[in-house]
N, C-alpha and C positions, 0 to 999 in steps of 0.2 A: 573508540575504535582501537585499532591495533598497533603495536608496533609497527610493524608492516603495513602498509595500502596496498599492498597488491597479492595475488596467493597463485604460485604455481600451478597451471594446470597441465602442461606436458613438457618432457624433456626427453631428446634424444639422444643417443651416444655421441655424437656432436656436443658445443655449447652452447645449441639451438637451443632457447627456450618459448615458452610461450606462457603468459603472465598477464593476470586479467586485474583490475585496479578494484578494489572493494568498492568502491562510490561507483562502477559501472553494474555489476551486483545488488548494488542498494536500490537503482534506475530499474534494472530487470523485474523485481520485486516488487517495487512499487507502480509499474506500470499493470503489472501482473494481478495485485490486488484490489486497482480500483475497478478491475473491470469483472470482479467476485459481486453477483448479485446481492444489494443488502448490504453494501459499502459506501456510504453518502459521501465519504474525500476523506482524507491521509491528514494527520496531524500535522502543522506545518508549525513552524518557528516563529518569530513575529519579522526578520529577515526575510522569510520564504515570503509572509503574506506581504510584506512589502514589496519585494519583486515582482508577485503576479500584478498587485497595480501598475507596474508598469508594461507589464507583457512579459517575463521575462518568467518561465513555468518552471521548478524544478519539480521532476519527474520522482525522484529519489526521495522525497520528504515521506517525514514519516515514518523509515526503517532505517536501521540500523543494523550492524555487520559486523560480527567480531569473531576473530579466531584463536581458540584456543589455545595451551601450549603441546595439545596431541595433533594439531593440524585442521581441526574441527570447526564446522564454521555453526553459529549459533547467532543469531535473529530475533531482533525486537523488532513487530509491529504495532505504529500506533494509528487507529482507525476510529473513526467519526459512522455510526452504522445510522440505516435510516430507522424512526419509528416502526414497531410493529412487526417484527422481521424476528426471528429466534437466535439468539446470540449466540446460545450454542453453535448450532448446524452452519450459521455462516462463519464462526469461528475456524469448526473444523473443516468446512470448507476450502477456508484462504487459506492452511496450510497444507490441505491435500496440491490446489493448484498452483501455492509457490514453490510446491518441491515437486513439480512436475515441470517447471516453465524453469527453474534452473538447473534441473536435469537434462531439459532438451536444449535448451542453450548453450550452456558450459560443461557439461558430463561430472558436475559435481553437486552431491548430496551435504543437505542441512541436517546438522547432527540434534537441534534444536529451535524451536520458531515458537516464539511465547506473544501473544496476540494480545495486547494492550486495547478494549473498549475506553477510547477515551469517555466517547457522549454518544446519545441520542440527538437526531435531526427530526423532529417532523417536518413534516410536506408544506411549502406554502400553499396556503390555501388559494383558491380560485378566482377571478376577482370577482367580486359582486357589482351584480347591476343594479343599481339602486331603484330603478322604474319598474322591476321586475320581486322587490320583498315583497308585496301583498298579491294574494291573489284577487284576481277579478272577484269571484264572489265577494269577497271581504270587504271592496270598497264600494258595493251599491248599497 
């Protein structure tokens, strides 16, 4: 991350400022992305996965948020996609919608969003009834 945790977003002739914390950015994001169709869940840490056994979610896993020395903010996502789904298209998917969810939130654009596939997921399967492998015809 950056020297700085936090990035300017508006300042008036005052010494009013207003200053948003990169890890609140990384939450926005990552909230943003798991709900991109064809996103099985967010790369976590082995910290993160121990947290959620005990209830305790972070939202932000998974991205990353660094800025530039021209003021630019640039973004690594790491994502877990489901089987079957085109990597491409939900690729550029998740960066059409996280540079539209941080544009509507904060009024500031990603000069860069580089999308890390970690893995595929497939589905678990269904459960099986065991009384139900054979068909009737089969066992008379």
């Amino acid at each position: 991350m950056a020297e700085d945790t936090a990035i300017l977003l508006a300042k008036d002739g005052s010494d009013d400022q207003i200053k948003v914390n990169l890890h609140v950015l990384e939450i926005i994001l990552g909230i943003a992305a798991t709900k991109v169709e064809g996103v099985y869940q967010m790369r976590g840490t082995f910290g993160n996965n121990l947290n959620e056994l005990f209830g305790r979610i972070n939202r932000g896993k998974g991205v990353t948020i660094e800025v530039n020395e021209h003021n630019q903010l640039k973004t690594n996502v790491y994502v877990y996609l489901k089987y079957g789904v085109s990597v491409p298209q939900v690729a550029l998917t998740l960066q059409k919608e996280l540079t539209e969810q941080l544009k509507q939130m904060t009024d500031l654009k990603l000069d860069k969003i580089n999308i890390h596939v970690v893995g595929l997921v497939s589905q678990k399967p269904e459960k099986i009834d065991p009384d139900a492998l054979f068909d009737e015809e089969m066992t008379d």
